[in-house]
Chimera marker file (.cmm) of the C-alpha trace (Angstrom):
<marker_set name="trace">
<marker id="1" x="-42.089" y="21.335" z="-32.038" r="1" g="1" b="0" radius="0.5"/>
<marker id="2" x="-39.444" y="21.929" z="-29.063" r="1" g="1" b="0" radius="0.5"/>
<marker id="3" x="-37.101" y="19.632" z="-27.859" r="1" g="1" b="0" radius="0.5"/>
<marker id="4" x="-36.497" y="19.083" z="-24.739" r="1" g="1" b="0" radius="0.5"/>
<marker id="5" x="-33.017" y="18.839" z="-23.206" r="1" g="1" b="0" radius="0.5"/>
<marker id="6" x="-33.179" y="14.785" z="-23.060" r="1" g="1" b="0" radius="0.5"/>
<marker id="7" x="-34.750" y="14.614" z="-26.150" r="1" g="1" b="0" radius="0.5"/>
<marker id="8" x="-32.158" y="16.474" z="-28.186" r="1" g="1" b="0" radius="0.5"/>
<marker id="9" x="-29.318" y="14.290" z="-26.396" r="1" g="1" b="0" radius="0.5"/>
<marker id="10" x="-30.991" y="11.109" z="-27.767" r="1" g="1" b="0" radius="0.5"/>
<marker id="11" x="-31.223" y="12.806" z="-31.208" r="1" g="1" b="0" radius="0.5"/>
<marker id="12" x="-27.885" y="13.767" z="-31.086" r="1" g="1" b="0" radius="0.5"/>
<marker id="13" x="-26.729" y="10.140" z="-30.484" r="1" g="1" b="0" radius="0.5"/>
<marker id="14" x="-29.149" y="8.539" z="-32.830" r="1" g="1" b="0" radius="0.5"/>
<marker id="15" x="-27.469" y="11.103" z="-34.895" r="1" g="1" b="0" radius="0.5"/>
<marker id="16" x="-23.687" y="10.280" z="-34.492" r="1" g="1" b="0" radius="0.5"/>
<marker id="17" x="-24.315" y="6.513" z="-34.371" r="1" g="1" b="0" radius="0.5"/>
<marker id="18" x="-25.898" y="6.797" z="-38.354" r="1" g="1" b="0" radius="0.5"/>
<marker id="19" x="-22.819" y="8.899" z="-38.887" r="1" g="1" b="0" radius="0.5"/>
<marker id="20" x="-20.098" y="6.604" z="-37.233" r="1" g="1" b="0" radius="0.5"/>
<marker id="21" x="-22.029" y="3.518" z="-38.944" r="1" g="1" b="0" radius="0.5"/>
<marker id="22" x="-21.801" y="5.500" z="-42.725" r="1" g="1" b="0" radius="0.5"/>
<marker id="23" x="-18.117" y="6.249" z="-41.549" r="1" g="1" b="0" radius="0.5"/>
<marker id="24" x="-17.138" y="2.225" z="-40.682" r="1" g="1" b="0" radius="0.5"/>
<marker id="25" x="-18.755" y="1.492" z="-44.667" r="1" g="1" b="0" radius="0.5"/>
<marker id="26" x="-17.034" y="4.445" z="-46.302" r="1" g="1" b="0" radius="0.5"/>
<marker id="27" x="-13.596" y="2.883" z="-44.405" r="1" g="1" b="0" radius="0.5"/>
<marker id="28" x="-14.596" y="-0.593" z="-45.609" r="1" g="1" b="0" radius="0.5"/>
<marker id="29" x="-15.177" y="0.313" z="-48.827" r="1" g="1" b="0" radius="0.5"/>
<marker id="30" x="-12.108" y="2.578" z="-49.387" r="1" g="1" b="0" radius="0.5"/>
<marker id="31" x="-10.434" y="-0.490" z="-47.513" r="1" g="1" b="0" radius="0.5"/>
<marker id="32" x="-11.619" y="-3.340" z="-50.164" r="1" g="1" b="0" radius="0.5"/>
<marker id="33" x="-10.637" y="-0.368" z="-53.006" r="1" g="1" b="0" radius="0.5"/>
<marker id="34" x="-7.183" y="-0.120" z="-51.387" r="1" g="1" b="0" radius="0.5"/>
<marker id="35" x="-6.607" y="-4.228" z="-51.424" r="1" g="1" b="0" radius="0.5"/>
<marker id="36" x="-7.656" y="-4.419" z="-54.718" r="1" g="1" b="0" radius="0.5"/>
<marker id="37" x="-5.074" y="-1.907" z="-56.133" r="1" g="1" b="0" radius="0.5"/>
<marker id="38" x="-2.327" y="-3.302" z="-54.004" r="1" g="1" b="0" radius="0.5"/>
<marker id="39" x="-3.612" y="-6.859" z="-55.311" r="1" g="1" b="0" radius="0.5"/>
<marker id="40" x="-3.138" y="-5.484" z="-58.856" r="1" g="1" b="0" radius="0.5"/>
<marker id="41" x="-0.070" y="-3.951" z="-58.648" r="1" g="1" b="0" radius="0.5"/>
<marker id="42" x="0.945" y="-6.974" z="-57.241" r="1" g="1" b="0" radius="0.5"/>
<marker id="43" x="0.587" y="-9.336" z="-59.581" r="1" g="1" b="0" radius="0.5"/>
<marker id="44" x="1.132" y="-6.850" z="-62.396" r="1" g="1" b="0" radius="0.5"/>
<marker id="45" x="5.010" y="-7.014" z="-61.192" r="1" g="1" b="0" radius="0.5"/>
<marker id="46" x="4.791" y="-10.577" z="-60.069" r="1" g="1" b="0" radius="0.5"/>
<marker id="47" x="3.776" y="-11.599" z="-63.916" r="1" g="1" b="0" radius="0.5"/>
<marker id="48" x="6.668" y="-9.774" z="-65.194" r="1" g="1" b="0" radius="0.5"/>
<marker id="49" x="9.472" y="-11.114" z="-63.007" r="1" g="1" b="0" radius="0.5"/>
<marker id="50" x="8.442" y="-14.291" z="-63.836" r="1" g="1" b="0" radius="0.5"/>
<marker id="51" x="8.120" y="-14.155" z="-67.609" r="1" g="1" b="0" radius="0.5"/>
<marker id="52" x="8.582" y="-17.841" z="-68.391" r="1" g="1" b="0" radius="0.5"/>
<marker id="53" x="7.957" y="-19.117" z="-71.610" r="1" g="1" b="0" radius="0.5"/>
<marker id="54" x="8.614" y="-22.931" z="-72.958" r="1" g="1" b="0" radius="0.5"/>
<marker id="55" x="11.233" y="-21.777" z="-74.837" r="1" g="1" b="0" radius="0.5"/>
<marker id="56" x="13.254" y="-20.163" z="-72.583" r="1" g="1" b="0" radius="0.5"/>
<marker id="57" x="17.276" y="-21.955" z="-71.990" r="1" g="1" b="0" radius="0.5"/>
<marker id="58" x="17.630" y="-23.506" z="-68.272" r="1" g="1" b="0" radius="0.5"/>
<marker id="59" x="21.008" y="-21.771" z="-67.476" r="1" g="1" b="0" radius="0.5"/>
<marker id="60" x="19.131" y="-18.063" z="-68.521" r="1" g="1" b="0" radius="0.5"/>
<marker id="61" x="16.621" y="-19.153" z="-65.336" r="1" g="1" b="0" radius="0.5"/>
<marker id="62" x="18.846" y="-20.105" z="-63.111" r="1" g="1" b="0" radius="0.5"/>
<marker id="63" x="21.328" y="-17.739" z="-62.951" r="1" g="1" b="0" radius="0.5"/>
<marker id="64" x="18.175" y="-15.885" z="-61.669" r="1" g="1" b="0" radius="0.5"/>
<marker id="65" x="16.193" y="-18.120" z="-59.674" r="1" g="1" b="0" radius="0.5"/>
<marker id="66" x="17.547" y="-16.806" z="-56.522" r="1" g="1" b="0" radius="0.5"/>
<marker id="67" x="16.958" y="-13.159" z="-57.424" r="1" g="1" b="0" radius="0.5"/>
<marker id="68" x="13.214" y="-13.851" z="-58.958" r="1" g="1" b="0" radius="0.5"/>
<marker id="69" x="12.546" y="-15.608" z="-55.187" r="1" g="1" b="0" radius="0.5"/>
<marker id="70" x="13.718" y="-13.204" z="-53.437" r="1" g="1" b="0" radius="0.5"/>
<marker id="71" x="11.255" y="-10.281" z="-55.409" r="1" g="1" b="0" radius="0.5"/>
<marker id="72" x="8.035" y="-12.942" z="-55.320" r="1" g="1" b="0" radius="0.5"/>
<marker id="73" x="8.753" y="-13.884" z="-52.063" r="1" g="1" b="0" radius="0.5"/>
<marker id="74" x="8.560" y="-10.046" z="-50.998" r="1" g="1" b="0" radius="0.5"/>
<marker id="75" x="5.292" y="-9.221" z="-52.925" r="1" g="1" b="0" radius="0.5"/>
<marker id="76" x="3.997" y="-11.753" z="-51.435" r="1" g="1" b="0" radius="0.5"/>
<marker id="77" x="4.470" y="-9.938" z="-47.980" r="1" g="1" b="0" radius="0.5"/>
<marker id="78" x="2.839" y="-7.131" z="-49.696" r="1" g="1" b="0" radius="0.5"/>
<marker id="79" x="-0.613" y="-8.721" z="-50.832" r="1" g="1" b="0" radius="0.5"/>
<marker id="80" x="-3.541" y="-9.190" z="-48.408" r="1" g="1" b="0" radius="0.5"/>
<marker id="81" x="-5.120" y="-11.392" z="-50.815" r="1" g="1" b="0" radius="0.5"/>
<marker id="82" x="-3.824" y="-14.909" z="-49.907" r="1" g="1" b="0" radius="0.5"/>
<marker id="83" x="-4.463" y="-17.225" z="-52.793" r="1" g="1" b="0" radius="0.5"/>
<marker id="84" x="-2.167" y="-14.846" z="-54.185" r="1" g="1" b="0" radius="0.5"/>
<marker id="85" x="0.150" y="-14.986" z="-51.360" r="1" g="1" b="0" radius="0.5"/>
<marker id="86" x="0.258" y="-18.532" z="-51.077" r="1" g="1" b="0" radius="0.5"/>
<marker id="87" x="0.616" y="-18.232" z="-55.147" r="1" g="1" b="0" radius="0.5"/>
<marker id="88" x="3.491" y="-16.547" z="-55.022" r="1" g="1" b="0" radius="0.5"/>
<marker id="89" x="5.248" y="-17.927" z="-52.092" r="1" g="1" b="0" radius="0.5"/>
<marker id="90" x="5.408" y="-21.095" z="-54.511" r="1" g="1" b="0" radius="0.5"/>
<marker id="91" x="6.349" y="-20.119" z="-57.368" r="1" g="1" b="0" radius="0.5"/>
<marker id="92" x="9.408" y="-18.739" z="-54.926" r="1" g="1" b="0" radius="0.5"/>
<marker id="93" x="9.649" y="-22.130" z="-53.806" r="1" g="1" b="0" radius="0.5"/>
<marker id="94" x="9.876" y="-23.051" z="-57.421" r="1" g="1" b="0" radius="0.5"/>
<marker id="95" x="12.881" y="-21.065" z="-57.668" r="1" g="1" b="0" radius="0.5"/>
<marker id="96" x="15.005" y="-21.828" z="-54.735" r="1" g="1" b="0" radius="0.5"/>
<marker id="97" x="14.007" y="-25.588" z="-56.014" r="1" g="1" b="0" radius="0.5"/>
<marker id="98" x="15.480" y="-24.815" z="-59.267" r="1" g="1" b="0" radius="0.5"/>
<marker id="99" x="18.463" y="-22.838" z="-57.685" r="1" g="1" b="0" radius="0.5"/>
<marker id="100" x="19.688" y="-26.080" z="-56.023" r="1" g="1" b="0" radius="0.5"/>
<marker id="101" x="18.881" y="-27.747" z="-59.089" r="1" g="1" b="0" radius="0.5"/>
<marker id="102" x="21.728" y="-26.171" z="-60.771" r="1" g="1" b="0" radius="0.5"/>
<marker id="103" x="24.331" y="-28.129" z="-58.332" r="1" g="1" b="0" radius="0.5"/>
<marker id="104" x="23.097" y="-31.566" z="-60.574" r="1" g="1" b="0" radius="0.5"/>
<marker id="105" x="23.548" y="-29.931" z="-64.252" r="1" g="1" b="0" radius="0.5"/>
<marker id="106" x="19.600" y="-28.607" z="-64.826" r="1" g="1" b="0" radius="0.5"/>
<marker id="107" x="18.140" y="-32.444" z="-64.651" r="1" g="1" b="0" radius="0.5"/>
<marker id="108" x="14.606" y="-32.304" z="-65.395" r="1" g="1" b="0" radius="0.5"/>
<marker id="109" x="14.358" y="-28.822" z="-66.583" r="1" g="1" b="0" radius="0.5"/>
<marker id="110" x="10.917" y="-29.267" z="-68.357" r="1" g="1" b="0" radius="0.5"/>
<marker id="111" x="9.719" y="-30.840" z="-65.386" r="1" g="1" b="0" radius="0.5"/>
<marker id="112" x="10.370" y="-28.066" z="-63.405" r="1" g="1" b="0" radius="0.5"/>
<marker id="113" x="9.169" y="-26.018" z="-66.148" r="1" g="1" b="0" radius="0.5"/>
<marker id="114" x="5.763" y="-27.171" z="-66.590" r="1" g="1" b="0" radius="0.5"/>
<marker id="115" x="5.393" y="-27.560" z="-62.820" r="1" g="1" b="0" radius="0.5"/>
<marker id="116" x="6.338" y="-23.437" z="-63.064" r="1" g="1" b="0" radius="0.5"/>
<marker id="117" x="4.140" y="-22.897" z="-65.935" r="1" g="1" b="0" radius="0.5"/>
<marker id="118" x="0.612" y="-24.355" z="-63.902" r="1" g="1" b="0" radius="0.5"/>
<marker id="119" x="1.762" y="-22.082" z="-60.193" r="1" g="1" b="0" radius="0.5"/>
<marker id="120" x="1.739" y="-19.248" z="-62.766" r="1" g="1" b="0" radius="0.5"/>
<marker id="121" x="-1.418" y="-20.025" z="-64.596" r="1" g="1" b="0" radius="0.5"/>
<marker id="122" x="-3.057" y="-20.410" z="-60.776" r="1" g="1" b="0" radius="0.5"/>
<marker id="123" x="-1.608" y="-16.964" z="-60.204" r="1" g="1" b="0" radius="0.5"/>
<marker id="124" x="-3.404" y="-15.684" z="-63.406" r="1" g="1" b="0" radius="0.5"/>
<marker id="125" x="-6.553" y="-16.375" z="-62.158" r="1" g="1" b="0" radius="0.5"/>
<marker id="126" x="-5.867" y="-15.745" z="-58.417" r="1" g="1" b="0" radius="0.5"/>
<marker id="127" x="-5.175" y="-12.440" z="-59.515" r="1" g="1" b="0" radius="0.5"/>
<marker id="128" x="-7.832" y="-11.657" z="-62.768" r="1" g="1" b="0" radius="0.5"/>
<link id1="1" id2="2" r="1" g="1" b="0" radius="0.2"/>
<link id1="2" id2="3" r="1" g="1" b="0" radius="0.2"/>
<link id1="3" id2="4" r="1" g="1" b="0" radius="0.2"/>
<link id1="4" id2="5" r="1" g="1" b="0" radius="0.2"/>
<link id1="5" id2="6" r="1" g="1" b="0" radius="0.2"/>
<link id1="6" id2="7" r="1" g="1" b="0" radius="0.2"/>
<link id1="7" id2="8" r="1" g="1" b="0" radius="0.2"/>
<link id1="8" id2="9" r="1" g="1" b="0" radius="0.2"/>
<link id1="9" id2="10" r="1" g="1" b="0" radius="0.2"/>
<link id1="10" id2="11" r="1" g="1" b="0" radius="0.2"/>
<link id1="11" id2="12" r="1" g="1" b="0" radius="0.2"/>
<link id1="12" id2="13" r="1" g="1" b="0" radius="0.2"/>
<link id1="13" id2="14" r="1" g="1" b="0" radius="0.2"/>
<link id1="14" id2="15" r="1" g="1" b="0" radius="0.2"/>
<link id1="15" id2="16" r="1" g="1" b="0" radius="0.2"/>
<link id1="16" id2="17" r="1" g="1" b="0" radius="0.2"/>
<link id1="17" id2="18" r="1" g="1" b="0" radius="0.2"/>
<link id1="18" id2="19" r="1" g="1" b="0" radius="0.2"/>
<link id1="19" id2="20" r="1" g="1" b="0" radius="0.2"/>
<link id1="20" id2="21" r="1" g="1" b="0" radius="0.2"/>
<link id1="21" id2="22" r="1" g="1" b="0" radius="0.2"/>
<link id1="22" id2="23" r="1" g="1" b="0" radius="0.2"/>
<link id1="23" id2="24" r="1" g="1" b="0" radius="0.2"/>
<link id1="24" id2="25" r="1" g="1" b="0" radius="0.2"/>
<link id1="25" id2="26" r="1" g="1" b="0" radius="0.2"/>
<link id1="26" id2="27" r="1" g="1" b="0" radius="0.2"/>
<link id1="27" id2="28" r="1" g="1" b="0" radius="0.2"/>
<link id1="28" id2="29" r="1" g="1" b="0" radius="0.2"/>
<link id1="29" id2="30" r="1" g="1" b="0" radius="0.2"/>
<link id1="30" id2="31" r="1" g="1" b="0" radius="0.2"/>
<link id1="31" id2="32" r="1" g="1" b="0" radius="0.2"/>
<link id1="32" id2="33" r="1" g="1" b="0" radius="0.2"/>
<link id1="33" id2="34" r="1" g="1" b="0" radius="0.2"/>
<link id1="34" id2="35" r="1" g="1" b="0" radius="0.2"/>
<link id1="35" id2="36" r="1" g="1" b="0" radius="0.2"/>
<link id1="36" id2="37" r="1" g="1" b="0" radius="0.2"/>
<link id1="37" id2="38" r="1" g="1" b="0" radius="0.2"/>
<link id1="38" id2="39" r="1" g="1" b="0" radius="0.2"/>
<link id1="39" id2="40" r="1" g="1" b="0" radius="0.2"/>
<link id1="40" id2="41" r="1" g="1" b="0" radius="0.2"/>
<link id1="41" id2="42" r="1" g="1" b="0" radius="0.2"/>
<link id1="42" id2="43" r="1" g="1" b="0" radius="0.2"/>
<link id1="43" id2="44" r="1" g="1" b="0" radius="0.2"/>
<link id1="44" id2="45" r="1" g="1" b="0" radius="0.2"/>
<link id1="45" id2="46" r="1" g="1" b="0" radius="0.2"/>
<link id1="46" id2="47" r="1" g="1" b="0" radius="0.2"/>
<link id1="47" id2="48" r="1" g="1" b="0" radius="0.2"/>
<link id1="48" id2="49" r="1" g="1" b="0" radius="0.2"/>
<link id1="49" id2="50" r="1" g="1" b="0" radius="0.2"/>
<link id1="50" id2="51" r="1" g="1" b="0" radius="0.2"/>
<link id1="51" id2="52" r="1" g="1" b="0" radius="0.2"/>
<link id1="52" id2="53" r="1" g="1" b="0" radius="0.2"/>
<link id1="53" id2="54" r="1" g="1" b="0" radius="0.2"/>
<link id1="54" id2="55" r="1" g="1" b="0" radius="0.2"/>
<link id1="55" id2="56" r="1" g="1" b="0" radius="0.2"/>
<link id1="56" id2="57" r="1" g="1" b="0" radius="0.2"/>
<link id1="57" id2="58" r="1" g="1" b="0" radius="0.2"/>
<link id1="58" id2="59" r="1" g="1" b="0" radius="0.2"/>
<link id1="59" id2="60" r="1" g="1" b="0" radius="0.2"/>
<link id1="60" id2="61" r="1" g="1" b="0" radius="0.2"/>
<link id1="61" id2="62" r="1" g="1" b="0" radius="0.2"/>
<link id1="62" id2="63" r="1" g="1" b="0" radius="0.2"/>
<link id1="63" id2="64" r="1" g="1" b="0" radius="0.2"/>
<link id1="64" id2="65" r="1" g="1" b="0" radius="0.2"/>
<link id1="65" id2="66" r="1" g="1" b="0" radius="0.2"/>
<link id1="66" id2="67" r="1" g="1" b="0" radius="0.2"/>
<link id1="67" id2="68" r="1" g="1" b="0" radius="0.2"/>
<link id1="68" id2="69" r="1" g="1" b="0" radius="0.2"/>
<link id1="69" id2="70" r="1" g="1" b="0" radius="0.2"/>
<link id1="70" id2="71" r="1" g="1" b="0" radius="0.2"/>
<link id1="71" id2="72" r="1" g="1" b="0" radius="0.2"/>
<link id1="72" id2="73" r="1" g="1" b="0" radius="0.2"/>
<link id1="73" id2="74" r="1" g="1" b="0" radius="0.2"/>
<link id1="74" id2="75" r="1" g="1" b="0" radius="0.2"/>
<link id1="75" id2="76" r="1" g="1" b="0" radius="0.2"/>
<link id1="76" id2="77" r="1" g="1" b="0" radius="0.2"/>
<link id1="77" id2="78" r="1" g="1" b="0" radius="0.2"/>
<link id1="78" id2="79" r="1" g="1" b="0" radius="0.2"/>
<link id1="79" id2="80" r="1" g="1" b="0" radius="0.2"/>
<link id1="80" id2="81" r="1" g="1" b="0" radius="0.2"/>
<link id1="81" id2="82" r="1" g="1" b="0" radius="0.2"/>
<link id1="82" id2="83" r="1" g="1" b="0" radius="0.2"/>
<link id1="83" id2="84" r="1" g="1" b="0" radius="0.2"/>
<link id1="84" id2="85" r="1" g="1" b="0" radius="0.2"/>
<link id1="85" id2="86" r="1" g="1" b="0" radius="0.2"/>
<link id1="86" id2="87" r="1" g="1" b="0" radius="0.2"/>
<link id1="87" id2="88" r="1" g="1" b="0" radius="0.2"/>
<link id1="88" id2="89" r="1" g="1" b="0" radius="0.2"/>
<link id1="89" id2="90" r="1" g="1" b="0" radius="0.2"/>
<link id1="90" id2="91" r="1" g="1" b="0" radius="0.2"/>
<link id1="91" id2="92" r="1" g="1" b="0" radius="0.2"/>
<link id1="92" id2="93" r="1" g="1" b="0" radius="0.2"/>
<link id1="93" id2="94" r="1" g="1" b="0" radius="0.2"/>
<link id1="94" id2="95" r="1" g="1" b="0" radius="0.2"/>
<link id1="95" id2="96" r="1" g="1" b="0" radius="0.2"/>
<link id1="96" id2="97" r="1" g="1" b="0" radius="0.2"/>
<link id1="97" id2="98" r="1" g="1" b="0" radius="0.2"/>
<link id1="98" id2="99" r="1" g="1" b="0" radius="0.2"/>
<link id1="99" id2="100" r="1" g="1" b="0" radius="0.2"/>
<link id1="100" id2="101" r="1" g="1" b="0" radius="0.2"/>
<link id1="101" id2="102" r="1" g="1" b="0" radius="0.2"/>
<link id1="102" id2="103" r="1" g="1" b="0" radius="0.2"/>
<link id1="103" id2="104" r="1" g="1" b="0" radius="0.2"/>
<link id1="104" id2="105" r="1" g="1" b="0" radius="0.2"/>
<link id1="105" id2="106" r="1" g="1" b="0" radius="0.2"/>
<link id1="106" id2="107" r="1" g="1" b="0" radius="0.2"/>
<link id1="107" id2="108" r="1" g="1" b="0" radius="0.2"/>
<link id1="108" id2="109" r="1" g="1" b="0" radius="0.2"/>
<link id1="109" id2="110" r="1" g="1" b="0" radius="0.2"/>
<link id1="110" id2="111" r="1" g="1" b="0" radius="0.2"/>
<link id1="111" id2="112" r="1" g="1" b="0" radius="0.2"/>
<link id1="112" id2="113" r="1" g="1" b="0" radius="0.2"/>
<link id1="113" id2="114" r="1" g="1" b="0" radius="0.2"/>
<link id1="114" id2="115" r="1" g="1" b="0" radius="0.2"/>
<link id1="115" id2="116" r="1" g="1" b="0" radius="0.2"/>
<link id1="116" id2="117" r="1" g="1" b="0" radius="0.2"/>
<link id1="117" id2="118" r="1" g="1" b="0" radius="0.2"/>
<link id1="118" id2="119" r="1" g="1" b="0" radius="0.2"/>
<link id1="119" id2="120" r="1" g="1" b="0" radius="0.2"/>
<link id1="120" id2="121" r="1" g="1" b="0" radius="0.2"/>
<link id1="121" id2="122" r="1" g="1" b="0" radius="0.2"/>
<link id1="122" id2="123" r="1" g="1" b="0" radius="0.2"/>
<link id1="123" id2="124" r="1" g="1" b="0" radius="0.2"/>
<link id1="124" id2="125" r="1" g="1" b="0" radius="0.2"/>
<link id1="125" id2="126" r="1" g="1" b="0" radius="0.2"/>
<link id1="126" id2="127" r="1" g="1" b="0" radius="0.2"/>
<link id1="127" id2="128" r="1" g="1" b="0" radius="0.2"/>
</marker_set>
């Protein structure tokens, strides 16, 4: 069977649409691959700049509250994802909060603690 001049032009567009559509869902996929990585690495640092525990001393925290904010608040403008954005943007928050805590003596460290403890928990599972 020949084709005819018209006939091969259609073919050849039928042919480079399938293409360009296979091309958009390899870019989408390699896309949601690349988010996911960035999403991991993310929140692998994230989890280890915060590293609170209940039993760590108020003054060891907040002599680096400002630093700590400064790093979340920046890997936060990193992430795509953004429950883990808005995560980590608050647990910041947490930090400058705790950073002009320190001008009235630490008062209601645990408070501050446990509010610390429950953004991190929701950036557990925003991230796993």
């Amino acid at each position: 069977m020949r084709m005819t001049g018209g006939s091969a032009v259609s073919a050849a567009v039928v042919l480079s649409g399938l293409l360009l559509a296979g091309c958009e869902e390899v870019t989408s996929a390699v896309d949601q691959v690349d988010a996911a990585s960035d999403k991991a690495a993310v929140c692998t640092e994230a989890l280890q700049i915060i590293d609170l525990n209940p039993n760590v001393s108020p003054e060891e925290v907040a002599a680096e509250a400002e630093q700590k904010a400064k790093e979340l608040r920046d890997l936060g403008n990193q992430v795509a994802d953004q429950t883990v954005q808005d995560t980590l943007f608050d647990i910041a928050d947490g930090y400058l909060e705790l950073e002009e805590r320190k001008l009235d003596h630490l008062n209601d460290f645990s408070g501050w603690l446990q509010e610390n403890l429950n953004d991190l928990d929701r950036l557990r599972k925003a991230c796993f």
